[in-house]
Each structure stands twice: as C-alpha cells, then as structure tokens.
C-alpha positions as CSV (number, residue, x, y, z in Angstrom):
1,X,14.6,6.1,-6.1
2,X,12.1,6.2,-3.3
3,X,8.7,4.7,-3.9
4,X,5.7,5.4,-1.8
5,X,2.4,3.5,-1.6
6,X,-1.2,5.5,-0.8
7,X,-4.4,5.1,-1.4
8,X,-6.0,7.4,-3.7
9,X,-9.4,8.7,-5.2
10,X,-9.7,10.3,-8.4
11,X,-12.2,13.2,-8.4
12,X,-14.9,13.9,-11.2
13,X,-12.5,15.6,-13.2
14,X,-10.0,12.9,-13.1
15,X,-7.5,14.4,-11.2
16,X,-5.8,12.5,-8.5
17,X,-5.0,14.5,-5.2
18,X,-1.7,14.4,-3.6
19,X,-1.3,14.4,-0.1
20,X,-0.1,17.7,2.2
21,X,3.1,15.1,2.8
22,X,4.0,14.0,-0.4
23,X,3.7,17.5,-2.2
24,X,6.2,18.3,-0.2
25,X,8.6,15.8,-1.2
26,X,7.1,17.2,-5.0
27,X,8.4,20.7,-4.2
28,X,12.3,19.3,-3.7
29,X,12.4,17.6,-7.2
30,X,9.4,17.6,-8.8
31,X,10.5,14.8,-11.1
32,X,8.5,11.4,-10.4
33,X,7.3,8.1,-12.4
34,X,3.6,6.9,-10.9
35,X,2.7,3.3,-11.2
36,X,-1.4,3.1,-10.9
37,X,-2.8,0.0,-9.4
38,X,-6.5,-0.5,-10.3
39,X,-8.4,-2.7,-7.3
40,X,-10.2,-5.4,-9.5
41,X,-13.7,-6.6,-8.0
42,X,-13.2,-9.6,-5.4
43,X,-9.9,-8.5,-5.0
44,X,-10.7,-7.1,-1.4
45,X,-11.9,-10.5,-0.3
46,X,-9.2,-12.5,-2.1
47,X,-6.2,-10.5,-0.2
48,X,-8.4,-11.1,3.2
49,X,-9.0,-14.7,2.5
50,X,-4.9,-15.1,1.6
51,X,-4.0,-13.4,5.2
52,X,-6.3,-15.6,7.5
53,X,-5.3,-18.4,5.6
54,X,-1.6,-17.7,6.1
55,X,-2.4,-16.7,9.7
56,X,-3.9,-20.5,10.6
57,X,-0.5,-21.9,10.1
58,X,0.8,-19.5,12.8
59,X,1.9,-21.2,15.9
60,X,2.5,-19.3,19.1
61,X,6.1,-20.8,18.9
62,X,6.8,-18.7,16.1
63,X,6.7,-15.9,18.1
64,X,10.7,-16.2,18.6
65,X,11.1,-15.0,15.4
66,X,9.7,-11.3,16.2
67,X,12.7,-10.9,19.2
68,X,15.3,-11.0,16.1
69,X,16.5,-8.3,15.4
C-alpha cells in the first residue's frame, strides 16, 4: 500500500479535488482508502512552536549525522 499526504480544500459542494498527479495513479487501480485529517485551531502554532523548540537543542556538531548515509 502506498500512502500519499497533500493538502487539500473542499469546494462548496463538498467535493475534494484530486491533483493532475494523483488521478493518475487513480486511473491504474482506482481502488483507495482516504484517511482525512481536520487541522484543529492553534494547531498551526503548536506544530511551529514543537519545531523551534526541537531546533534549539541543535548543535552544529550534530551536523555529522547528515554525511551518514
């Protein structure tokens, strides 16, 4: 199973639109499952405020770990 992340909007109607891309992938086997995530309020700043604060314990040492390969 593949699984494929996008942001969507839903239109008036309340149809979501499928990318050009991923339609494609539709065509070959138009079987899927679709798991909808709902963006809650504050949620925005609560992901943001997670990254920096996991970015202040970043030393330029660590660096070493992005030649591994």
């Amino acid at each position: 199973m593949k699984a494929f992340e996008l942001p969507v909007k839903v239109d008036a109607e309340g149809r979501i639109e499928v990318p050009a891309s991923l339609a494609r992938l539709l065509e070959q086997d138009p079987s899927a499952r679709m798991i909808l995530l709902i963006e809650e309020d504050g949620e925005r700043e609560w992901s943001k405020a997670a990254s920096e604060a996991f970015l202040v314990g970043y030393a330029d040492t660590d660096s070493v770990y992005d030649t591994l390969g």
